[in-house]
ZATIFI-337847 format. One record per residue (C-alpha): residue in three letters; x, y, z. Coordinates in Angstrom, 2 decimals, m for minus. Example, Ala and Ser with C-alpha at 12.3 -4.5 7.8 and 13.67 -1.06 7.14 Angstrom:
ZATIFI-337847
(pt "Ala",(12.30,m4.50,7.80)),
(pt "Ser",(13.67,m1.06,7.14)),
end
This chain:
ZATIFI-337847
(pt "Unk",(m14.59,m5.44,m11.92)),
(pt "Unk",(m14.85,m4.20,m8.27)),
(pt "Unk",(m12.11,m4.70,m6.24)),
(pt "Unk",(m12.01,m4.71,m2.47)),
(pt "Unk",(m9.43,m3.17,m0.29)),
(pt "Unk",(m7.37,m5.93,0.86)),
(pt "Unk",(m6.87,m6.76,m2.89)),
(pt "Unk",(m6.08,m3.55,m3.69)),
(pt "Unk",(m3.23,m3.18,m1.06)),
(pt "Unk",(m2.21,m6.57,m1.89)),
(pt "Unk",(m1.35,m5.18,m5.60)),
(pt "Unk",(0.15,m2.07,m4.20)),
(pt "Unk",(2.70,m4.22,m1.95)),
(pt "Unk",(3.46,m5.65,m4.94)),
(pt "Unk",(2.16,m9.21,m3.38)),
(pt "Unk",(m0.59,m10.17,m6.17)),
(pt "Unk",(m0.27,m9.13,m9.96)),
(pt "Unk",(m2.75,m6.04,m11.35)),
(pt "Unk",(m5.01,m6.79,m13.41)),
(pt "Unk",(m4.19,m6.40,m17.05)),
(pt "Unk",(m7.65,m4.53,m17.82)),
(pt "Unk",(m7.08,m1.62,m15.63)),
(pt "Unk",(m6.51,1.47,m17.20)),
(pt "Unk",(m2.90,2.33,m17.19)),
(pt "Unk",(m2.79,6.62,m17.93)),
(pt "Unk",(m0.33,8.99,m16.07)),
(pt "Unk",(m2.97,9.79,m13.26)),
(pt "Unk",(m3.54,6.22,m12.15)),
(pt "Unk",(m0.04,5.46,m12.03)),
(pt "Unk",(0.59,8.98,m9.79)),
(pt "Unk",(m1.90,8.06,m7.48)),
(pt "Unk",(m1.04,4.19,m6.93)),
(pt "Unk",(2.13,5.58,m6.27)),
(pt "Unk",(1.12,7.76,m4.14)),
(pt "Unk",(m0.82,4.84,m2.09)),
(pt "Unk",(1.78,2.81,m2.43)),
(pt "Unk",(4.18,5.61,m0.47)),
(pt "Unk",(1.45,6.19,2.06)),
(pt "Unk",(1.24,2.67,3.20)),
(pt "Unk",(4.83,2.18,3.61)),
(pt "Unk",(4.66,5.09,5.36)),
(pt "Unk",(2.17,4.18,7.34)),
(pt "Unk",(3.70,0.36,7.56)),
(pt "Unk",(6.71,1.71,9.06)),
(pt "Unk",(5.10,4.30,11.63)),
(pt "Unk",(3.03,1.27,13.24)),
(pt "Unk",(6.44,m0.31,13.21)),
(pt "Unk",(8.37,2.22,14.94)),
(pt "Unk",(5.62,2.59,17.41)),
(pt "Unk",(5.95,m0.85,18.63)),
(pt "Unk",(9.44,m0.73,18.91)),
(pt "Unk",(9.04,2.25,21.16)),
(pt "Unk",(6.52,0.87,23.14)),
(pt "Unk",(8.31,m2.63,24.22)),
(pt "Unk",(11.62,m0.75,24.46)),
(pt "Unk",(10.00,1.24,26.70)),
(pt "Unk",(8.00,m1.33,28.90)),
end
């Protein structure tokens, strides 16, 4: 079944269970990590960002 994004991210935040019929090898599992590191990543640069730019204003 086709996810869409926003699922997708939802599962990586750990906010909505995976689906039990996904395939589960080492691959997968390195690059959901992976994703999951980026968005943080990402999550906490838009964070930092704003912090800046109020502190700033």
């Amino acid at each position: 079944m086709k996810q869409g994004i926003w699922n997708q991210v939802l599962t990586y935040l750990y906010i909505r269970k995976r689906d039990p019929n996904d395939p589960r090898n080492i691959n997968v599992r390195m690059m959901h990590g992976m994703n999951r590191i980026s968005i943080f990543l990402f999550l906490f640069a838009i964070i930092v960002m704003l912090v800046r730019l109020f502190k700033h204003a």
